[in-house]
C-alpha positions as CSV (number, residue, x, y, z in Angstrom):
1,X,10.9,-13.9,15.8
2,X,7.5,-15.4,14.3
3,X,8.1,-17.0,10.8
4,X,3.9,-16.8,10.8
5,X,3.3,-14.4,7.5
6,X,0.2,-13.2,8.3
7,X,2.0,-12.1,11.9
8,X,4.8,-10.7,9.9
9,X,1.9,-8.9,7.2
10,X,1.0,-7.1,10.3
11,X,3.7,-6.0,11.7
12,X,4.5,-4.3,8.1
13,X,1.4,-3.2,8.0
14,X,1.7,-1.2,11.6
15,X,5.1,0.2,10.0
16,X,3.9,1.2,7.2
17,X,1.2,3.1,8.6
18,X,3.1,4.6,11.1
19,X,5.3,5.8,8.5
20,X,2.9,7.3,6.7
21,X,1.7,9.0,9.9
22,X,4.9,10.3,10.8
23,X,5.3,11.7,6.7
24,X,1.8,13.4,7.7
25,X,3.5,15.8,10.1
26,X,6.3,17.0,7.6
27,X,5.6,20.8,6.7
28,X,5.1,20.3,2.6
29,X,2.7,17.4,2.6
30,X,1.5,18.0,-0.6
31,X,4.8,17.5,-1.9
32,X,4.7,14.1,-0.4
33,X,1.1,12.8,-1.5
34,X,3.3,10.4,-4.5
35,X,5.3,9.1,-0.7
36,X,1.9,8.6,1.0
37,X,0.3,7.1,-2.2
38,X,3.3,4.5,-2.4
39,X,2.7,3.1,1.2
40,X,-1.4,3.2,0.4
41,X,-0.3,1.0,-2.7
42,X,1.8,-1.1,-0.6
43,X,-0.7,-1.9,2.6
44,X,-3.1,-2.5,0.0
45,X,-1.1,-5.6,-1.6
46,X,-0.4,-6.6,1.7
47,X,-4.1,-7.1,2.7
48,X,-4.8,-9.0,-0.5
49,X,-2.2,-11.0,-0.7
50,X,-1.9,-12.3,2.7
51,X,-5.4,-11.4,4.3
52,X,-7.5,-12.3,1.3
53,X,-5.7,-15.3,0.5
54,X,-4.4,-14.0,-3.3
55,X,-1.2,-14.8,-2.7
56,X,-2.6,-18.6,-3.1
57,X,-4.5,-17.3,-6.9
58,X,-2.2,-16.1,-9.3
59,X,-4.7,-15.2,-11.6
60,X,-6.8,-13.3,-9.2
61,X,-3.7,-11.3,-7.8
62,X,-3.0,-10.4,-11.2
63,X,-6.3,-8.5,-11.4
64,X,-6.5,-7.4,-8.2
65,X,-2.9,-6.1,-8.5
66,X,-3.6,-4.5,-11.7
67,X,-7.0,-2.7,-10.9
68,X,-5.0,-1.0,-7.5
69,X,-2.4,-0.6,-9.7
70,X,-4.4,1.7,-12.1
71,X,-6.4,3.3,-8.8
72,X,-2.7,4.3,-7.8
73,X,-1.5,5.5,-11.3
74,X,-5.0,7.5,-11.8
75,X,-4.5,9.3,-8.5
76,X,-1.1,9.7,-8.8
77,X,-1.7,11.5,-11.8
78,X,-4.4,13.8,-10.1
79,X,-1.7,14.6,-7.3
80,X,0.5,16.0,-10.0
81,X,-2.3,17.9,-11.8
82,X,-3.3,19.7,-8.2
């Protein structure tokens, strides 16, 4: 096992979207966009944080955290109108 984070980032990264593939084939999608939005939000922190470097600027993960954060919230909110 590889205690190298960005190796690790990856690897979660491969899950996760696998995961959301696999949520893909389920009958009632729709029903699941709030499931698929989740792992979006997710992937995305992973690539800032450990690709990007954030996790070494507080104060720019902050932002970038909060602006995906609100992308999320306002399409989360879509989903539900649909």
């Amino acid at each position: 096992m590889t205690h190298d984070p960005l190796i690790r980032a990856w690897g979660l990264l491969v899950a996760l979207s696998m995961a959301g593939a696999l949520i893909t084939r389920a009958p009632n999608v729709t029903g699941l966009a709030l499931v698929i939005l989740a792992l979006s939000f997710v992937k995305a922190r992973l690539i800032l944080h450990h690709y990007l470097g954030l996790a070494n600027a507080p104060s720019w993960r902050r932002g970038f955290d909060m602006v995906v954060a609100g992308v999320c919230v306002l399409l989360a909110a879509l989903a539900l109108l649909a």
